[in-house]
C-alpha positions as CSV (number, residue, x, y, z in Angstrom):
1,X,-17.6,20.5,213.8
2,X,-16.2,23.5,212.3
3,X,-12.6,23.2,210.9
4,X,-10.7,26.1,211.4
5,X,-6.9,27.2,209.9
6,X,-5.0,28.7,212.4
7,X,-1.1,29.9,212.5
8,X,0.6,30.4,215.8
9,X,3.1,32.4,216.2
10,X,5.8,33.5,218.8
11,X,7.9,36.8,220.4
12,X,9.1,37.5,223.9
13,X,8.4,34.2,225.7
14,X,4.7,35.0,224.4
15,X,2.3,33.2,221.3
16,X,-0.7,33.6,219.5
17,X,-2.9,32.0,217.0
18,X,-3.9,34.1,213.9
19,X,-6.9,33.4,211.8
20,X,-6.2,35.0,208.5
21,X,-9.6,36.2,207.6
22,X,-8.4,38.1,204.0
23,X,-9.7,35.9,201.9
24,X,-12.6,34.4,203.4
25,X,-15.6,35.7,204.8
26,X,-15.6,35.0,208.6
27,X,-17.6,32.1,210.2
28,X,-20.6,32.8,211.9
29,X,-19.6,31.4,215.5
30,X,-18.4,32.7,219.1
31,X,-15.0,33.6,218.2
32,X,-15.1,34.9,222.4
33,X,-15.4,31.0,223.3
34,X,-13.3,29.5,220.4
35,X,-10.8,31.5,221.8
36,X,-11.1,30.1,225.2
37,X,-11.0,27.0,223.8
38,X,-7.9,26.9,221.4
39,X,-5.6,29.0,223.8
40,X,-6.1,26.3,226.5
41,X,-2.9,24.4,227.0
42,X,-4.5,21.1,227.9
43,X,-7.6,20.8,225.2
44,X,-6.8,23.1,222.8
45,X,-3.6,24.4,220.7
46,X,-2.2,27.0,223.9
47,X,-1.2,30.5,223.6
48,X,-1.9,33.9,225.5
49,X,-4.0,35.1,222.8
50,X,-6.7,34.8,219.6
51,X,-6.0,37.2,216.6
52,X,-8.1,37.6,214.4
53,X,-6.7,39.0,210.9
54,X,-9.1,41.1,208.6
55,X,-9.4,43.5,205.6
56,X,-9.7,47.0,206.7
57,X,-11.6,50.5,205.2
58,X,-9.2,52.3,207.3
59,X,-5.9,51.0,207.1
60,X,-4.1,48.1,205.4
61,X,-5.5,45.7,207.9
62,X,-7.7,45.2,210.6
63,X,-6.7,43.1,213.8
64,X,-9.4,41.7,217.1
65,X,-7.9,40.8,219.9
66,X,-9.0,38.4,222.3
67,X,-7.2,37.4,225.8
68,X,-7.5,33.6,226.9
69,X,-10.3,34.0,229.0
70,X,-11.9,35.1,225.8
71,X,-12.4,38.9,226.4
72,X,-11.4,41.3,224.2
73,X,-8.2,43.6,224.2
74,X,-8.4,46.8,222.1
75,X,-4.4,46.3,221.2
76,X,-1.6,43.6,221.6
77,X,1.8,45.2,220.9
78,X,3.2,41.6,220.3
79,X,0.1,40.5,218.7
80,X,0.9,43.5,216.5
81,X,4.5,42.5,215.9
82,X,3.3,38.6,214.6
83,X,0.8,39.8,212.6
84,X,3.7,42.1,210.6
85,X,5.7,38.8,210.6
86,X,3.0,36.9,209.4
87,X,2.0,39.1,206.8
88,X,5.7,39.5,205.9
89,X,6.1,35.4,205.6
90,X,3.1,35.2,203.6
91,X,4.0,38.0,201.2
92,X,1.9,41.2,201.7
93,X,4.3,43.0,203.7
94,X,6.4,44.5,200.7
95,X,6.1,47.7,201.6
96,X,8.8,50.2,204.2
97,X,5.4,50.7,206.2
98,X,2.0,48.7,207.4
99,X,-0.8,50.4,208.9
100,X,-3.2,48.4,211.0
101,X,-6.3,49.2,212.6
102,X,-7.1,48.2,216.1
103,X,-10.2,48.4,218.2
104,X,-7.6,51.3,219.8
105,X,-6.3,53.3,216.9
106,X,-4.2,52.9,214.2
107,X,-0.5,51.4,214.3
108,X,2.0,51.5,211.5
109,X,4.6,48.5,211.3
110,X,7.9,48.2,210.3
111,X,10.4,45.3,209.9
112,X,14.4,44.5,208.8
113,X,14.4,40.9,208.5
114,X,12.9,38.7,211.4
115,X,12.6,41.7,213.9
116,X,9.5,43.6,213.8
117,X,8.9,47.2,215.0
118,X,5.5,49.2,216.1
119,X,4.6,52.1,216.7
120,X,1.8,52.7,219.2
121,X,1.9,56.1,219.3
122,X,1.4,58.0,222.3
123,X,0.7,57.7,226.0
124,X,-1.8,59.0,228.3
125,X,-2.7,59.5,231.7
126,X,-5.5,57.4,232.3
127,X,-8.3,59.6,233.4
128,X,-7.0,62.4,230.9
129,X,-7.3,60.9,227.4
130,X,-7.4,63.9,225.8
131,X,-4.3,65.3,226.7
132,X,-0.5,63.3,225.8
133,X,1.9,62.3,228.6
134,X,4.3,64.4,227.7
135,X,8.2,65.2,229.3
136,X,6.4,68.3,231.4
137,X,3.5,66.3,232.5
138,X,3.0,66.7,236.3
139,X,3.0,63.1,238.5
140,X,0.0,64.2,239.8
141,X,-2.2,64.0,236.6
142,X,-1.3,60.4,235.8
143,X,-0.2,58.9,239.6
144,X,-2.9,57.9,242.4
145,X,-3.2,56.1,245.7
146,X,-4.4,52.7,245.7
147,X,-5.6,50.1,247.6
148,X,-3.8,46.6,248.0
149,X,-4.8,43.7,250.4
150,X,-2.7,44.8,253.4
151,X,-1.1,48.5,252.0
152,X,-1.0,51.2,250.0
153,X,0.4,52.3,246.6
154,X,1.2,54.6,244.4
155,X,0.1,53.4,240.8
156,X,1.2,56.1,237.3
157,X,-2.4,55.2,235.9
158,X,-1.3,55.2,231.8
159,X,-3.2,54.4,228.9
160,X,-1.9,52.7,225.6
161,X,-5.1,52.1,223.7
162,X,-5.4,49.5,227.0
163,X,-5.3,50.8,230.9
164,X,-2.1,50.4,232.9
165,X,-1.3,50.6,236.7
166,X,2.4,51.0,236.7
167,X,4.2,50.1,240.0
168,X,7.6,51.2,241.3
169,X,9.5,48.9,243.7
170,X,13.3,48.0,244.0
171,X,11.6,44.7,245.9
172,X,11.9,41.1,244.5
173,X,8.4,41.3,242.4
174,X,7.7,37.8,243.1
175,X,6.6,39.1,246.5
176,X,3.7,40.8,245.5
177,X,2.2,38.8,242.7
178,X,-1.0,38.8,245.4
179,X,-1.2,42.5,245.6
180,X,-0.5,42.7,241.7
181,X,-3.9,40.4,240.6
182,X,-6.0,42.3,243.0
183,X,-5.4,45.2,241.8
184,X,-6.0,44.3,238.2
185,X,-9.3,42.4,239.4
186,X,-10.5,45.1,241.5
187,X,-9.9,47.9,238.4
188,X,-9.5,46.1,235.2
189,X,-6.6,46.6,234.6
190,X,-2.9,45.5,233.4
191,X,-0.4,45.8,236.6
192,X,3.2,46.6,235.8
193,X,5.7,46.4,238.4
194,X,8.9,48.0,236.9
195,X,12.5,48.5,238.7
196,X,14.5,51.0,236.8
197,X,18.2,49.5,237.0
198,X,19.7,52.2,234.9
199,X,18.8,54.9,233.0
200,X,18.6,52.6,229.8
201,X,17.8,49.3,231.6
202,X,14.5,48.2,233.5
203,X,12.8,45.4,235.0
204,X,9.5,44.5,234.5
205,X,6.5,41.8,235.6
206,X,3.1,42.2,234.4
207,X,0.0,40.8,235.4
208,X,-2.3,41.0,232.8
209,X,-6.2,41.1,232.7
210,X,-7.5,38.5,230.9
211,X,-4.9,36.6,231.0
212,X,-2.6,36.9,234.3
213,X,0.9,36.6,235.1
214,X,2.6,36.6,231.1
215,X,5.8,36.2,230.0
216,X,5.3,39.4,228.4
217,X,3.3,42.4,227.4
218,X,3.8,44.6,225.0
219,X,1.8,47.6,226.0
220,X,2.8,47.0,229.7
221,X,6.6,47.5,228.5
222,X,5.6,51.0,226.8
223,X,3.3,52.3,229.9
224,X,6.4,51.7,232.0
225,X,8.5,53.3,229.3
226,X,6.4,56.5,229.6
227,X,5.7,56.3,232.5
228,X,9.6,56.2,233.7
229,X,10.5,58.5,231.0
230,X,8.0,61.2,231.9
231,X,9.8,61.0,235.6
232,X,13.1,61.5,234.2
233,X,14.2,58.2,235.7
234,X,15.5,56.9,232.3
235,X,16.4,58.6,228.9
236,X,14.1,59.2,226.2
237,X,14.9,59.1,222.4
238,X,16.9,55.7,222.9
239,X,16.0,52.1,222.8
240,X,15.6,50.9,226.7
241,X,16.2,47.6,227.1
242,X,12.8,46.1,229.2
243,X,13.4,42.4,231.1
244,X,10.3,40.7,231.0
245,X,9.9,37.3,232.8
246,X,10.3,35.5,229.4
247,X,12.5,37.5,227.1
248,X,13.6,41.3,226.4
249,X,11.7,44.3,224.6
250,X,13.5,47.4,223.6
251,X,11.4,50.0,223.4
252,X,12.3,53.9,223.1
253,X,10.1,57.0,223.6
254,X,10.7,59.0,220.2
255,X,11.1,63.3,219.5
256,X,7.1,63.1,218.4
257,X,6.3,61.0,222.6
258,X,5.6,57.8,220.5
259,X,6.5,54.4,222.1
260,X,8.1,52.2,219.4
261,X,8.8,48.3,220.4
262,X,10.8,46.0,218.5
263,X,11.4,42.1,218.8
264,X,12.5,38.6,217.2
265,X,9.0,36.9,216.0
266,X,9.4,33.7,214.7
267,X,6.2,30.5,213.5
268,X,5.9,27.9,215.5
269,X,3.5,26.1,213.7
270,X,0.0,25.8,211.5
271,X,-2.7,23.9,211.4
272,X,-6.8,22.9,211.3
273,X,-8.3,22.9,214.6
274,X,-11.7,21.1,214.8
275,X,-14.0,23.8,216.7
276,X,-17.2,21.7,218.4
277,X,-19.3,24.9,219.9
């Protein structure tokens, strides 16, 4: 029985548990299956993700993500956003700026007070990740046909470090929740469906792989973001306010095509979980 320290943490109608790795050396174990186990809601400590918290040659910090189903995710935007409270709360976020690297790239974190902002720099169209979405980018280069059960759609196919299928509809979403987990099945993906309800105001549902329908997603919200700012449906260089099922993002497309996302974080508790193998 292996007793583990854990924090869990919360943002958006979203938590997750952080082992702070800093000053330890990590343990030799399946950190794939421990996640599994201490996200579950029933038998273990519940949250939509494991973080795990690490020194870093590259950056201030290094951060692995892992989804409840215990597969990885190269970035969490509000994994991201606890980990700069927690370090805050803990004292070694002093300085205006952290930079932390993810199995993605490398994000810098800010904070005033209790909110937390990242930046996750720029998008891309999926199947052209060597070229930025920027405000010229054709539809065609990022926006595709695809298959549902019963229908077709168009998806904006957008990368944030993790792939995006980004929906439009001005339907009640709860209709397609169906259409929405075959489709990230089928291509491994995270399924926005996004109604723009003013040029500074959208709506957004996400199923997300690894994990399902959530409360919210970070890089979801910025996909949408660029993908309705790139379409000129809603106005870049100001924070948008994003509706997710369990609380709101703002997030803003900046002068440089960054997606910046800010948000309340608060603890919810710590701990020792007992980890059997």
């Amino acid at each position: 029985m292996e007793p583990i320290f854990f924090t869990k943490l919360t943002t958006t109608g979203t938590s997750y548990i952080i082992l702070n790795y800093l000053e330890q050396p990590v343990p030799k174990l399946d950190h794939a299956h421990l996640a599994k186990q201490m996200t579950h809601v029933e038998s273990g400590v519940g949250a939509d993700g494991l973080i795990l918290l690490l020194p870093s040659n590259q950056a201030d910090y290094k951060a692995i993500f892992y989804n409840k189903d215990g597969s990885l995710a190269k970035i969490c935007a509000n994994g991201l956003r606890l980990i700069g409270y927690h370090l805050l709360e803990i004292g070694r976020f002093t300085q205006q700026k952290l930079m932390i690297e993810t199995s993605a790239n490398i994000v810098s974190l800010s904070h005033e007070g209790s909110m937390i902002t990242v930046d996750l720099g720029t998008a891309y169209p999926l199947n052209l990740s060597t070229l930025p979405l920027s405000l010229n980018s054709p539809i065609k280069d990022y926006c595709e046909e695809v298959s549902v059960t019963s229908d077709t759609w168009e998806a904006d196919m957008i990368s944030m470090g993790n792939p995006h299928f980004i929906i439009y509809t001005d339907d009640d979403h709860d209709r397609f929740h169906k259409e929405m987990k075959y489709l990230s099945s089928q291509n491994d993906v995270n399924v926005g469906m996004i109604t723009v309800i003013h040029p500074s105001e959208i709506l957004l549902t996400t199923y997300e792989r690894g994990g399902g329908l959530t409360n919210a997603c970070g890089t979801n919200a910025a996909a949408a973001i660029a993908s309705a700012v790139s379409r000129r449906l809603i106005k870049p260089y100001e924070w948008i306010t994003v509706h997710c099922k369990g609380a709101d993002l703002e997030v803003k497309w900046t002068d440089d095509a960054h997606l910046i996302q800010k948000g309340e974080c608060s603890k919810l508790c710590c701990g020792t979980y007992f980890y059997t193998g």
